[in-house]
C-alpha positions as CSV (number, residue, x, y, z in Angstrom):
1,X,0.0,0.0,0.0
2,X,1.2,3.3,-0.7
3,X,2.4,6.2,2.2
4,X,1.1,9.8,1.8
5,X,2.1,12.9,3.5
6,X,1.4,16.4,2.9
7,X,4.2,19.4,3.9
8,X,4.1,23.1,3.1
9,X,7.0,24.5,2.4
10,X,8.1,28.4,2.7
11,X,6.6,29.2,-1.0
12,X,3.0,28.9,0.1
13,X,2.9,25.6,-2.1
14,X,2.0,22.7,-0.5
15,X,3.4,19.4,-1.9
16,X,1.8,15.5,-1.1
17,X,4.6,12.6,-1.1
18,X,3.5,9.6,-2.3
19,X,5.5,6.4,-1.0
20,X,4.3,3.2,-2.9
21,X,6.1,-0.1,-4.7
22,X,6.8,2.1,-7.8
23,X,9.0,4.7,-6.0
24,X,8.7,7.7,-4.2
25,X,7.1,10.8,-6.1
26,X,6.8,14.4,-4.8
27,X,3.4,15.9,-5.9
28,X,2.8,19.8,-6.0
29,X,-0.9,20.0,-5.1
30,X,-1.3,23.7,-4.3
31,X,0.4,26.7,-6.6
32,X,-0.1,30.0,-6.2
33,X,-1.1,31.4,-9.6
34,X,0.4,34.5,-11.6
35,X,-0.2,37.9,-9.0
36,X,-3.1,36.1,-7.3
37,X,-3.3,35.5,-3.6
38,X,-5.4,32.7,-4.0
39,X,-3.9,29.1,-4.0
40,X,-4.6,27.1,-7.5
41,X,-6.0,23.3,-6.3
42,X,-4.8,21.1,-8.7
43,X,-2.5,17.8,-8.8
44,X,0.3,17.2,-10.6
45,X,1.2,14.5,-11.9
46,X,4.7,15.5,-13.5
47,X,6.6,11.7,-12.5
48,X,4.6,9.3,-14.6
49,X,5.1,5.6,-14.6
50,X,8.3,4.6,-15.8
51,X,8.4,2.7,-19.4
52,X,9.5,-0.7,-17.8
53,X,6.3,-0.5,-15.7
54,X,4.0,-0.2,-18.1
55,X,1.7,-2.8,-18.3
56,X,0.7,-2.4,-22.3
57,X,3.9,-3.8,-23.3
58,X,3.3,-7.3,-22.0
59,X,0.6,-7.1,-24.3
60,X,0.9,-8.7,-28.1
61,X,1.6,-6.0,-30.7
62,X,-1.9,-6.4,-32.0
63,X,-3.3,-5.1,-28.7
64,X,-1.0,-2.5,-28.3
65,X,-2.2,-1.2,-32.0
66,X,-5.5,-1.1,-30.7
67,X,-5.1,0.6,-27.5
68,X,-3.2,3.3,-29.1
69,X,-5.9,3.9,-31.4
70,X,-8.3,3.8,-29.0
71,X,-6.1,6.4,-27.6
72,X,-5.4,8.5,-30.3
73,X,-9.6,9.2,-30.5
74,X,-10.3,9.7,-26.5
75,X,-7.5,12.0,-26.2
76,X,-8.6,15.4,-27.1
77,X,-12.2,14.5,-25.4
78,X,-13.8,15.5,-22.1
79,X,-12.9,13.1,-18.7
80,X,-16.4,12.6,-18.3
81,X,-16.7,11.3,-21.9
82,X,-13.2,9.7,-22.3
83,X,-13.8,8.1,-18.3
84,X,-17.2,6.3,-20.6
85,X,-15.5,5.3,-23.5
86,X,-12.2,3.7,-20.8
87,X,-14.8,1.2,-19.3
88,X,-16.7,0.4,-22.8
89,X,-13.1,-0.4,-24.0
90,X,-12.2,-1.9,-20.6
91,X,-14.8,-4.3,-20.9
92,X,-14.7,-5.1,-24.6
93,X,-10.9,-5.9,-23.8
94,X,-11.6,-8.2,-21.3
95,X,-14.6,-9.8,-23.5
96,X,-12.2,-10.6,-26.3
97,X,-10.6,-12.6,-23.9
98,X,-13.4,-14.4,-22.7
99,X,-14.3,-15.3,-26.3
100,X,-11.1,-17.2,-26.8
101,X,-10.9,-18.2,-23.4
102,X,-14.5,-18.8,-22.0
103,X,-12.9,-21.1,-18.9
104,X,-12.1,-17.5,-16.8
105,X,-13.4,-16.9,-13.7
106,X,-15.0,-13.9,-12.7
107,X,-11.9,-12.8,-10.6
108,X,-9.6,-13.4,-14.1
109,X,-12.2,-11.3,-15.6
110,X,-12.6,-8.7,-13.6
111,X,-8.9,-8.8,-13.6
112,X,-9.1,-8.0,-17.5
113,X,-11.1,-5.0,-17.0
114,X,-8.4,-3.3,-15.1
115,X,-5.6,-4.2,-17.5
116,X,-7.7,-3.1,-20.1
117,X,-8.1,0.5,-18.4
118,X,-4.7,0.6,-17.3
119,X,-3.1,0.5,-20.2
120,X,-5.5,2.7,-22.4
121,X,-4.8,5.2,-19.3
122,X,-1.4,4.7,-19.5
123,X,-1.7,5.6,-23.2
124,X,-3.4,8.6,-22.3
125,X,-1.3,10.0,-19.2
126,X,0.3,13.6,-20.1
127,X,1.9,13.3,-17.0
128,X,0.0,16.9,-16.6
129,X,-1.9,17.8,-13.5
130,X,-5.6,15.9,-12.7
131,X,-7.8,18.7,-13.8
132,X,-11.2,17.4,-12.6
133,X,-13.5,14.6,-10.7
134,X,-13.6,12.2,-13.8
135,X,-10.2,12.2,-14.3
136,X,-9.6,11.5,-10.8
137,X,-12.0,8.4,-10.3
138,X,-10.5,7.1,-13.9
139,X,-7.1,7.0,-12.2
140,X,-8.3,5.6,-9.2
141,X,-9.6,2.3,-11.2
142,X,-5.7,2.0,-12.6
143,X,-4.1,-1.3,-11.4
144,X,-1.0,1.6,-10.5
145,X,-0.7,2.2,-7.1
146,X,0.8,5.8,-8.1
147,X,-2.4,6.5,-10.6
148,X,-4.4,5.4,-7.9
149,X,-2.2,7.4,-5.3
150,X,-2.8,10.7,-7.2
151,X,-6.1,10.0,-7.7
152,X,-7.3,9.7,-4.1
153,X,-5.3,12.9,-3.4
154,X,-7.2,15.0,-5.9
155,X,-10.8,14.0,-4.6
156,X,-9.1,14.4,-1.2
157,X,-8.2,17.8,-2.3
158,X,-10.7,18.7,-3.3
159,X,-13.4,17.3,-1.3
160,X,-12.4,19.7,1.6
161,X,-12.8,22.3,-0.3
162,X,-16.5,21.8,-0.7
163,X,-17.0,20.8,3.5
164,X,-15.8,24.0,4.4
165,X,-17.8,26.3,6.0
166,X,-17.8,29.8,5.0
């Protein structure tokens, strides 16, 4: 399981550290923008996963093809569209396997769906900063403890910023 811990450092920014099987990645959650005195909540996500950890390349180059594809027409959409379309491919991924393999269990099925969205999100990682909700919950789904990492600390984020009381 991954460790988390959130400093503030002397530049009113305050950074989250993320402490999981893939490393150890610093995170700046809070920015200041341009002349404003108001923080900017956002997440970055400016490490990435490493190229030897990406699950896609286990994957036969046929698959790859099509997950890049895939890719290549989600990427300039919406999260809330794009977060649809990553569990209609998910699925479909994992029903192409069934097809030729009908003997899987649910768990190795279920297991297939998450493949499926990891590596199409893996595809689609900018290594930018989470910019909304979708986004966040897509990444949470990843079999990467980091995607998942960064996704819990944006709706964390973010979620106090809607309890507070004014």
């Amino acid at each position: 399981m991954s460790e988390f811990s959130i400093t503030k450092n002397n530049n009113a920014k305050i950074e989250a550290e993320v402490k999981g099987i893939d490393g150890s990645h610093t995170l700046d959650i809070f920015t200041r923008s341009e002349g404003s005195r108001e923080p900017t909540r956002r997440l970055n996500n400016l490490n990435g996963i490493a190229e030897d950890q990406k699950l896609k390349h286990a994957l036969p180059a046929e698959i790859q093809l099509a997950i890049s594809e895939w890719a290549n027409q989600l990427r300039d959409m919406p999260w809330k569209l794009k977060r649809r379309a990553i569990k209609r491919f998910s699925g479909s991924f994992a029903d192409n396997f069934l097809a030729i393999m009908p003997h899987l269990n649910d768990e190795e099925y279920e297991s297939l769906v998450v493949l499926g969205l990891t590596c199409l999100l893996e595809e689609l990682d900018t290594e930018g900063p989470i910019s909304n909700i979708d986004q966040a919950k897509c990444y949470i789904e990843s079999e990467h403890e980091y995607h998942q990492s960064i996704g819990q600390s944006f709706l964390i984020a973010n979620s106090k910023e809607k309890n507070s009381l004014h």
